[in-house]
N, C-alpha and C positions, 0 to 999 in steps of 0.2 A: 429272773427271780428264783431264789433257791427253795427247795420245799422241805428241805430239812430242818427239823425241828433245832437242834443244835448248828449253830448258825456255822461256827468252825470246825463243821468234820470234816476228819482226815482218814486214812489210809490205817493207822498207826491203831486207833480206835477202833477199827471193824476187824482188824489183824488179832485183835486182845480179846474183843467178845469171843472169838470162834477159836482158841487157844480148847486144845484138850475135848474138841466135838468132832462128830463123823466128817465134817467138812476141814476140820486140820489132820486128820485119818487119810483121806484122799485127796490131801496136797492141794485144794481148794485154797488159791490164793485171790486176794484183791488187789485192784490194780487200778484203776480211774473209780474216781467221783466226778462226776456235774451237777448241774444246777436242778435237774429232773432225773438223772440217773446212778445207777450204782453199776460198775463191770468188774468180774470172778474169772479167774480162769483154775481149766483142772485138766491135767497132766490125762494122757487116753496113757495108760501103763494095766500090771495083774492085776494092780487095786481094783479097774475102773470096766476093764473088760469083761465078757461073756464066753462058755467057751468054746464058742465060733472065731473069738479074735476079734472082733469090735466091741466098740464101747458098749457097755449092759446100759438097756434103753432107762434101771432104775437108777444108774450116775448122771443120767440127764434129768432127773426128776430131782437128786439130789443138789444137783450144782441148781438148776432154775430154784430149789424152793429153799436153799441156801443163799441168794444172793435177793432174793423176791423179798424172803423173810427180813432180811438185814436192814433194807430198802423202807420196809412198813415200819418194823421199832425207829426207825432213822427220822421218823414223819411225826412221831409223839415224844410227851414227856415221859422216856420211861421210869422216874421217879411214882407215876400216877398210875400207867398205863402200860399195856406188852401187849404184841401182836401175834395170834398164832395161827396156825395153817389150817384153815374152814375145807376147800376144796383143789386139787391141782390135775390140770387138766393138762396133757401133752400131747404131739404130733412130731413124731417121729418123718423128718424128714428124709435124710442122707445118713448113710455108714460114715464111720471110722476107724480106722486100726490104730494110726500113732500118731503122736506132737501132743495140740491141746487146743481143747476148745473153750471158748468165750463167751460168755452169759449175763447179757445186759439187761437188768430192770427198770421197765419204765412204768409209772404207774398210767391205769385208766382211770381210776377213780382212788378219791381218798376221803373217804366218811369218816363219820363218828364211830361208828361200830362195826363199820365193814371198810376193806381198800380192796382193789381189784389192781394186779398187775400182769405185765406181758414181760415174759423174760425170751430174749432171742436167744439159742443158741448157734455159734459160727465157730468153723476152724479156722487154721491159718490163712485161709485161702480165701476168709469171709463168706465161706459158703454157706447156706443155710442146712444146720443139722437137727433141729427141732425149735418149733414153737409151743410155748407154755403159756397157760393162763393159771394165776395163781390169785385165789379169792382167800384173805386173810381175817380175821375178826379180831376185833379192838377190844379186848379186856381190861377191867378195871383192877389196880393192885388192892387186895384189902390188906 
């Protein structure tokens, strides 16, 4: 059972909201929807890196609270409603230098005024390179 509020989202839709944001800036693409989840992936390049050569631990806060946030407007009407980023907690697992790593949203919870989500971060290799928890608040449009 899908928890998205828009019964037919696509790929094409979450490509269009993020048109012209720090997440199309750092080549932040999406790539699978299901039925509980949203998955991003972002290029490790200058953009993304620190400069020791691995990815800067704030492209992994970027991509988790860019595919987390996507995931929460994705759960309302946002005719009525918009979701914005209350709290983002990370754990810096594993280095990076190069390819791209992968950032799936799944929710823990999804309130009226609050959603709580875990976004995994993986490289190529499915290894784990950071876990996020990302706490969002449900705003009302006036």
């Amino acid at each position: 059972m899908s928890i998205w509020y828009k019964k037919n989202l696509n790929l094409e839709d979450l490509i269009l909201r993020n048109t012209k944001t720090m997440s199309d800036f750092l080549g932040i693409e999406f790539i699978e929807i299901g039925d509980d989840f949203i998955t991003a992936k972002m290029p490790i390049n200058d953009k993304t890196k620190q400069p020791m050569g691995i990815m800067h631990g704030g492209a992994s806060c970027v991509l988790a609270e860019t595919v987390g946030s996507i995931a929460a407007n994705c759960c309302v009407d946002i005719s009525k409603y918009y979701c914005v980023g209350l709290d983002i907690n990370t754990n810096h697992i594993r280095s990076i230098r190069e390819g791209f790593v992968y950032g799936t949203a799944k929710p823990f919870h999804i309130g009226r005024t609050t959603q709580v989500w875990g976004i995994h971060i993986v490289n190529d290799q499915q290894q784990m390179i950071s876990v996020n928890r990302l706490t969002m608040s449900v705003l009302t449009r006036t």
